[in-house]
C-alpha positions as CSV (number, residue, x, y, z in Angstrom):
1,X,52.0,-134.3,143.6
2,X,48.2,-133.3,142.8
3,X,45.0,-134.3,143.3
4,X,44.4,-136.5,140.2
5,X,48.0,-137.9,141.1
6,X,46.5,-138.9,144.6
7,X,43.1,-140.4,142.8
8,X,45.5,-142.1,140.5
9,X,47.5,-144.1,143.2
10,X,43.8,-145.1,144.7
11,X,42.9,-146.3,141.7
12,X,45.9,-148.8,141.6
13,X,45.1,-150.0,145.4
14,X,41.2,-150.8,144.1
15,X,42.6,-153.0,141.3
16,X,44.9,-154.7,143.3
17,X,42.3,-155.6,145.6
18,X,39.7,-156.3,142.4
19,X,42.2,-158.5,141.0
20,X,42.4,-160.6,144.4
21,X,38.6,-161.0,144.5
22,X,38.9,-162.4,141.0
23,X,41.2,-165.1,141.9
24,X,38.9,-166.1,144.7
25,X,35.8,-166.8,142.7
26,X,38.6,-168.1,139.6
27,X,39.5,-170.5,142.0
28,X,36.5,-171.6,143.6
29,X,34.6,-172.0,139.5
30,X,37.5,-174.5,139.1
31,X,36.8,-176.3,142.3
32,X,33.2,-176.5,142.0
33,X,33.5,-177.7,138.4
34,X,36.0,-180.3,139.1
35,X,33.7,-181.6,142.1
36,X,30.9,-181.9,139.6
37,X,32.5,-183.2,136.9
38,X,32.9,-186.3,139.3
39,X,29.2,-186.1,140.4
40,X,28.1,-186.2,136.5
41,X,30.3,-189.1,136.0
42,X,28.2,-191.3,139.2
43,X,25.2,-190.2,137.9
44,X,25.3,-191.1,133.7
45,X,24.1,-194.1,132.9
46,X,26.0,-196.5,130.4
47,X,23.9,-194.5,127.3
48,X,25.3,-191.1,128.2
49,X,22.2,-190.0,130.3
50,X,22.3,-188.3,133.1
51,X,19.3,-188.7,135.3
52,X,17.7,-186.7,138.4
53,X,16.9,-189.6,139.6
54,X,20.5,-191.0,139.9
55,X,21.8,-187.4,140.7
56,X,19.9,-187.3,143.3
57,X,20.6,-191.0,144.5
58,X,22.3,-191.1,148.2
59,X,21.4,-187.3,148.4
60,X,24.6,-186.9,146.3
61,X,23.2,-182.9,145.2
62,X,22.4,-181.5,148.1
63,X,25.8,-183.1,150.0
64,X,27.3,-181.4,147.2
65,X,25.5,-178.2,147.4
66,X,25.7,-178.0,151.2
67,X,29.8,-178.5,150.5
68,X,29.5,-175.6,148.1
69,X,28.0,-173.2,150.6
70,X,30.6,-174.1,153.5
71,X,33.3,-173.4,150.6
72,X,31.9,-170.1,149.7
73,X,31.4,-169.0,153.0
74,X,35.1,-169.0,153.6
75,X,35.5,-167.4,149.9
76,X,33.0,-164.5,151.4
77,X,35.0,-164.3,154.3
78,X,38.3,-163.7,152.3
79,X,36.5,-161.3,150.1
80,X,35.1,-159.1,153.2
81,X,38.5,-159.2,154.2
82,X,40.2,-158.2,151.0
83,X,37.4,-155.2,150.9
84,X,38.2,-154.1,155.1
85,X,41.7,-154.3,154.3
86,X,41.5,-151.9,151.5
87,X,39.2,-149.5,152.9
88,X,41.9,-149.0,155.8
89,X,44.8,-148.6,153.3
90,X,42.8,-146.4,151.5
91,X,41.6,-144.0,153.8
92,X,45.1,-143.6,155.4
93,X,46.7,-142.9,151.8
94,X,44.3,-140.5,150.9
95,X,44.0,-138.7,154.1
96,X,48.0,-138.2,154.7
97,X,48.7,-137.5,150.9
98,X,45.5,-134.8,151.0
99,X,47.2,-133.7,154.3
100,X,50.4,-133.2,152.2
101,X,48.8,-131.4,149.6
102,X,46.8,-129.0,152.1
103,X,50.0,-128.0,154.6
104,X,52.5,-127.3,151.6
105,X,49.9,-125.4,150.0
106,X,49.0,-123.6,153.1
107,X,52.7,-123.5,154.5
108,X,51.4,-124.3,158.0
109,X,51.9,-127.8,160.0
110,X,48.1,-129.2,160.9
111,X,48.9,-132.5,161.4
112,X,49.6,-133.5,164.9
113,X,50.2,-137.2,164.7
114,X,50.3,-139.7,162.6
115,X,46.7,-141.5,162.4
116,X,46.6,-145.5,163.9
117,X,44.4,-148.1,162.9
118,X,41.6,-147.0,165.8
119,X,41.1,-143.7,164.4
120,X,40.8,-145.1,160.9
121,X,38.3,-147.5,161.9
122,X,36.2,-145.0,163.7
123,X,36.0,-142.5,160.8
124,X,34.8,-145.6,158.5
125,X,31.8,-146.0,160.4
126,X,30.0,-144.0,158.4
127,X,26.3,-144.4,158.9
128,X,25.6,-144.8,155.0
129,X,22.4,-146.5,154.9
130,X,22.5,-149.0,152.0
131,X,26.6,-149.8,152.5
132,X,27.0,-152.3,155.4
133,X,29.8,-154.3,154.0
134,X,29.0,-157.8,155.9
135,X,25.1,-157.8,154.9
136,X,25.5,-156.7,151.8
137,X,27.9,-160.1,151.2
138,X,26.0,-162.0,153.0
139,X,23.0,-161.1,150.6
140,X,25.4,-162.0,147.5
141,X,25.8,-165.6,149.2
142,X,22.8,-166.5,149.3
143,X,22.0,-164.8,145.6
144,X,24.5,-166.9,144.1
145,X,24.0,-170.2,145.9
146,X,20.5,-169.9,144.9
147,X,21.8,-169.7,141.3
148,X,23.8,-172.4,141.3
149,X,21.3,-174.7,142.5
150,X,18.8,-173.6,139.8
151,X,21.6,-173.8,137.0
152,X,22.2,-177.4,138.4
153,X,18.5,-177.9,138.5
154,X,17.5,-176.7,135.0
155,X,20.6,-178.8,133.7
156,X,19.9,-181.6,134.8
157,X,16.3,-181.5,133.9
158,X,16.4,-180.4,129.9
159,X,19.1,-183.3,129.8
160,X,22.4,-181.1,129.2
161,X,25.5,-182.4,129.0
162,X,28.1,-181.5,131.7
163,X,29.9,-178.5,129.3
164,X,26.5,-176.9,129.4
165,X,26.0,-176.8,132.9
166,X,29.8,-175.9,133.4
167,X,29.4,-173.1,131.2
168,X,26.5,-171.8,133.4
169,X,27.8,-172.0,136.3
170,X,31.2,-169.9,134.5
171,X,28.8,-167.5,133.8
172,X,26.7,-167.2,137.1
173,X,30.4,-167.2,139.2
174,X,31.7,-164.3,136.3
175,X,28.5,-162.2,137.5
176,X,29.6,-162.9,141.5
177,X,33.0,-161.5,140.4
178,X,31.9,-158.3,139.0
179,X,29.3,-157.9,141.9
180,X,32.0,-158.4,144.2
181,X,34.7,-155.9,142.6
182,X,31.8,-153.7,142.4
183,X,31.2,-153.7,146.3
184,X,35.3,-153.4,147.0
185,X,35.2,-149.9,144.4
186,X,32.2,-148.8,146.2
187,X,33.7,-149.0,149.2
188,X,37.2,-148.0,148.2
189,X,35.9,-145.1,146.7
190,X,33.9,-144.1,150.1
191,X,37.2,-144.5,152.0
192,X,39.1,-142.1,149.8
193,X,36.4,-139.3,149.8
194,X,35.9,-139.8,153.4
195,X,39.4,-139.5,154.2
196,X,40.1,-136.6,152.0
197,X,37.0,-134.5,153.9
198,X,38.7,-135.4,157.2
199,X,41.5,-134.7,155.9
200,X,40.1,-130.9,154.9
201,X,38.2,-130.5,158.0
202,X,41.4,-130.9,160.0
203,X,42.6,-127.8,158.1
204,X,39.4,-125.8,158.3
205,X,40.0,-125.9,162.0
206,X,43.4,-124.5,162.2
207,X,42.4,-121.5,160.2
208,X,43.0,-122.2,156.3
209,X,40.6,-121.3,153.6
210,X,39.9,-124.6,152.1
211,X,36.7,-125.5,150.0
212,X,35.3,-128.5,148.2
213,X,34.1,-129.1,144.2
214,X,32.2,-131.7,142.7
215,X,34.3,-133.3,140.1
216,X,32.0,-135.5,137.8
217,X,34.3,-137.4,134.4
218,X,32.1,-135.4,132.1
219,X,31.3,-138.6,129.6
220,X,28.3,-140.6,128.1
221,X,28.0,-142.8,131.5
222,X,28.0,-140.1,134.0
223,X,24.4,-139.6,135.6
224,X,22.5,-136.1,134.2
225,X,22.1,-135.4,138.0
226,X,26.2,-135.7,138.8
227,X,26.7,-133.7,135.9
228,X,25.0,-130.8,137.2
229,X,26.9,-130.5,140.0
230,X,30.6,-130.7,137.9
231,X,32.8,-127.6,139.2
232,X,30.0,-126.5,142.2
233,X,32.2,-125.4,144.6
234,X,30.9,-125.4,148.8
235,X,32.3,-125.2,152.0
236,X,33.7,-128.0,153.6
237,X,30.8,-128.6,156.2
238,X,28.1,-127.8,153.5
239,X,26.0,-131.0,151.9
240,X,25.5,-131.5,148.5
241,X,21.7,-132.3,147.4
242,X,21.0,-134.8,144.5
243,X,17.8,-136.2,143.5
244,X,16.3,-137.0,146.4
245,X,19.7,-137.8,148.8
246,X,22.1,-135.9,150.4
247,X,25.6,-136.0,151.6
248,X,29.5,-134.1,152.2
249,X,30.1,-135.3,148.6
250,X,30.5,-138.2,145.8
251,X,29.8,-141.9,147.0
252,X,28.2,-140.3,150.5
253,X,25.1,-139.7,149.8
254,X,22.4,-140.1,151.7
255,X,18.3,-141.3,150.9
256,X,15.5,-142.6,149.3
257,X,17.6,-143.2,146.4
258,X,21.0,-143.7,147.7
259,X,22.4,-146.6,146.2
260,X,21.6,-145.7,142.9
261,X,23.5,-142.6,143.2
262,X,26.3,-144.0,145.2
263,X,27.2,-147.4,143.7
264,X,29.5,-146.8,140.2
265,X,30.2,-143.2,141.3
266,X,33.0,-141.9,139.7
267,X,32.9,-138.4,140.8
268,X,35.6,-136.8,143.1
269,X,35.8,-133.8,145.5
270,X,38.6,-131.3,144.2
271,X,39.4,-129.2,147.1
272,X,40.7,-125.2,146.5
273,X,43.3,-124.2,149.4
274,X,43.7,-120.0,149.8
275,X,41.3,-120.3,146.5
276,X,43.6,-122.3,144.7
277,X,44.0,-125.9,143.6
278,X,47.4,-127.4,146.1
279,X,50.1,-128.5,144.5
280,X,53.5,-129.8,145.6
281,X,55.9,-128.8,143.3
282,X,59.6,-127.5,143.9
283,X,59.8,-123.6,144.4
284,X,61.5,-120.4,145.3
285,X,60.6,-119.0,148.6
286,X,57.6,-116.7,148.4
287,X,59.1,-112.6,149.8
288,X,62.0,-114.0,151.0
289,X,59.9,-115.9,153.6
290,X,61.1,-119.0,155.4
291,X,59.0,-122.0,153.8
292,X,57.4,-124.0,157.1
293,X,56.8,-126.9,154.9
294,X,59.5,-127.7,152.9
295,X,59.5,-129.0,149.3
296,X,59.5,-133.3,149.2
297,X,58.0,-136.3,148.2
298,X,55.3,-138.0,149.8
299,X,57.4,-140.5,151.1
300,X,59.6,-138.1,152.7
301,X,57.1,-136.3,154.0
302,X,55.0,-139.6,155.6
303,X,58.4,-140.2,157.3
304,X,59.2,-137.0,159.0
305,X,55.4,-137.1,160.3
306,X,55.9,-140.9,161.6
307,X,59.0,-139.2,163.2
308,X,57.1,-136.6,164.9
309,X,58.5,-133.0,162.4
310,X,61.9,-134.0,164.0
311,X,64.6,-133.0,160.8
């Protein structure tokens, strides 16, 4: 196992997560759709019209629209649920396989115990200024019922036929999607770097030379100001600086201009052990010297800490 192997398995836990928000909002376009397919259907007149007048007859669109928002504030619900879940299962991954890494590398048990769901909950409360995962849906809620009911609106009014307002509203719901995915890989990613510095600090304190590197993918979509920072390498308690925010590292940053440099981050802290990059990886004992950390998988290794070291 290796650092990129560790990013790699996060990366699969983010789109298994993504993929559940999508069939949220996949399931709620249909339902919407079908709902006003019906409310098209009361309101067209025998010549095909469809009126605002007769739309609006018996309060018919806002009983519909108020039935939409009660809908979607369950859907929010399930999404901010999807997105907790995964920062928890994130953060424990990447802290105990770091924590792998870091001991074999080091030959030296750190670890005490195995981390519960109290401890991972307390290290997530970062105080990241523009991340607070409830407000921040709540916002989207009310962005996209807005939309809807102006997509309604304007269809109605320039006369559209019911494909044409469906496909608006596919289109509005698509953006909510990617919006939404966006917030779970924002926050996913936070987890994982969070967890990994924890993870390092933990080993800082028991005496082991261990430093951080800023790790930008070195493409056409990276920011100029994330590429400049690519391979610096700090000390674990030292804070990056970055056009105009601070922070221990990728998708922490703090400032003026936080969530620019935060949200879509997909830069990584690479961490040197003894000045050299940990890897597990079956070997020979080093002088003839007893190895205190034994070569195994991950698995292997989550078990025997659950178990308390006992062989």
């Amino acid at each position: 196992m290796n650092q990129e192997q560790i990013r790699q398995n996060i990366e699969k836990l983010i789109a298994e997560a993504e993929s559940n928000i999508e069939k949220v909002w996949s399931e709620r376009l249909e339902q919407i759709i079908s709902e006003l397919s019906q409310l098209y259907e009361k309101a067209t007149d025998d010549e095909g019209h469809v009126g605002w007048t007769e739309f609006n007859k018996y309060n018919r669109l806002n009983k519909e629209l108020d039935l939409i928002a009660k809908q979607m504030t369950g859907d929010y619900s399930t999404i901010a649920s999807i997105i907790q879940k995964l920062q928890q299962n994130i953060y424990l991954q990447s802290f105990m396989q770091h924590m792998f890494l870091f001991e074999y590398q080091a030959q030296k048990i750190i670890l005490q115990t195995y981390p519960n769901l109290e401890q991972i909950q307390k290290a997530l409360e970062q105080p990241i200024e523009f991340i607070k995962l409830l407000p921040t849906l709540a916002k989207q809620r009310m962005q996209v019922l807005n939309r809807i009911r102006v997509d309604i609106a304007q269809s109605i009014m320039a006369g559209e036929g019911f494909g044409k307002m469906a496909k608006r509203l596919r289109d509005n719901l698509g953006m909510t999607a990617k919006q939404s995915k966006r917030v779970a890989r924002t926050e996913g990613g936070r987890a994982m770097m969070q967890a990994s510095l924890d993870s390092a600090a933990q080993v800082k304190a028991n005496g082991v030379d261990i430093e951080k590197m800023w790790t930008a993918t070195l493409d056409s979509r990276t920011r100029s100001s994330h590429r400049k920072l690519d391979g610096k390498a700090v000390d674990i308690d030292h804070n990056f600086k970055i056009n105009g925010c601070v922070g221990p590292g990728p998708k922490l940053l703090v400032g003026a201009n936080a969530a620019k440099e935060n949200i879509n981050c997909r830069c990584v802290l690479m961490y040197l052990v003894d000045g050299q990059v940990p890897e597990v990886r079956r070997a020979k004992d080093v002088d003839g010297k007893p190895m205190v950390i034994p070569f195994m998988s991950y698995s292997e290794y989550e078990k025997w800490v659950k178990g308390g070291r006992v062989a």
